[in-house]
N, C-alpha and C positions, 0 to 999 in steps of 0.2 A: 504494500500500500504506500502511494505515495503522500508526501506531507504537502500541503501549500499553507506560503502565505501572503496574506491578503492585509497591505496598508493601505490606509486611506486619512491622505492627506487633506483636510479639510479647508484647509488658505486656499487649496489650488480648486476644491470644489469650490466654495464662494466665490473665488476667482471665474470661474469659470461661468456661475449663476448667470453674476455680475456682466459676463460679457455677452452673454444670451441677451440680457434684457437689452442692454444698450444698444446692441445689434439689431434685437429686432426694432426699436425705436428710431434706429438709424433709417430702415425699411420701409419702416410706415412712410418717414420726413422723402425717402427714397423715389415711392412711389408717385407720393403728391408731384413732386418735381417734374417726374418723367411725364405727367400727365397734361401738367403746364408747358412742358417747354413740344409733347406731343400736341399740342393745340387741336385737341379733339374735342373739348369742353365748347357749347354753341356759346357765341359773344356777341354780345351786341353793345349793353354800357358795363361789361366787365361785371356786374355784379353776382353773375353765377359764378364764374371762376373765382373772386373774389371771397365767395362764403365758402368753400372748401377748406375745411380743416380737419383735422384727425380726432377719433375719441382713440385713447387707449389705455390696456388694459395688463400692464407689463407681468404683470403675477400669473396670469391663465394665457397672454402670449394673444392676444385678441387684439385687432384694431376696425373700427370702421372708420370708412373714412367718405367726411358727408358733405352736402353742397346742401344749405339752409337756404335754400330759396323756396316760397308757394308754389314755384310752377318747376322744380327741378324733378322734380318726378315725373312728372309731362314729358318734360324735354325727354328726358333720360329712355323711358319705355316708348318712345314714337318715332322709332327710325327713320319713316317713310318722309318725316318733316321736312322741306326743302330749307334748310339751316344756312346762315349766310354764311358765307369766307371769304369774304371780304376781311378780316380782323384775325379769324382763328379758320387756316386755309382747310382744316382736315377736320372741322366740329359736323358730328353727327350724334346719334341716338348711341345710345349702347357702350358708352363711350368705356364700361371697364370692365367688358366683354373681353378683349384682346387680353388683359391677366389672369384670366379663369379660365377659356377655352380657343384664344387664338395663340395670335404671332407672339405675344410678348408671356407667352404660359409658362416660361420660365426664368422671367424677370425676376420676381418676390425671388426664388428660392436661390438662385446665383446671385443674389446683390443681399441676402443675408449671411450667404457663407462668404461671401467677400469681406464684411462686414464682421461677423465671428472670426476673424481668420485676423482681422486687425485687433480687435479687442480683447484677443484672446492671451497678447501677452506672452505670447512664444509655444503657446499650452499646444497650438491647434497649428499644425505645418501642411 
C-alpha cells in the first residue's frame, strides 16, 4: 500500500479565490467594452448605450449585464427593426446573441483565462 500526502496550502488557495473573482470582474468590465467598441447597441441620442452597466455577483460568479432603458427590451427582442447606423454602423436586435451562441461564443471564457492567468500570481502558467 502506498502512503500519500496531501498539503494544502491555504495563502495560495485564497490567493487563488482572490484571482477568480477579480478575473471574472475583469470579464464582466471585458464584455461591456467589447460591446461598445462592437457598436451593435441601436443609437440614436446615446442613451441606451449609455445605461449599460453590470450587476454582479462575485461570491456565486454571476453577472448581468443590463441596459435601463423602457424601450430596451423592445429594441433588444425585435431584430426585424430597420435600426439606424448612421452612429453605431452594426446596431441590431439581438445584440448578445453573438456571446451565447454565435461568432464571439468564446469570448467570456478566453478573456477570463486571460484574465486568471494575470491575476493568478504565477499560480496558473
Amino acid at each position: 500500500m502506498t502512503k500519500v500526502k496531501i498539503t494544502l496550502y491555504s495563502d495560495k488557495i485564497k490567493q487563488l479565490d482572490q484571482a477568480v473573482k477579480t478575473a471574472f470582474e475583469m470579464t464582466v468590465e471585458a464584455v461591456i467594452s467589447d460591446i461598445k467598441t462592437s457598436q451593435v447597441v441601436p443609437k440614436d441620442t446615446s442613451a441606451l448605450e449609455d445605461s449599460l452597466f453590470p450587476e454582479v455577483d462575485v461570491d456565486r460568479l454571476v453577472a448581468w449585464i443590463i441596459l435601463d432603458t423602457p424601450y430596451a427590451r423592445r429594441l433588444y427582442w425585435h431584430p426585424e427593426y430597420n435600426f439606424r447606423t448612421d452612429k453605431n454602423p452594426n446596431a441590431r436586435g439581438l445584440w448578445m446573441h453573438p456571446y451565447i451562441d454565435g461568432d464571439k461564443k468564446g469570448f467570456v471564457i478566453q478573456t477570463f483565462a486571460m484574465f486568471l492567468k494575470q491575476q493568478s500570481g504565477g499560480l496558473i502558467t
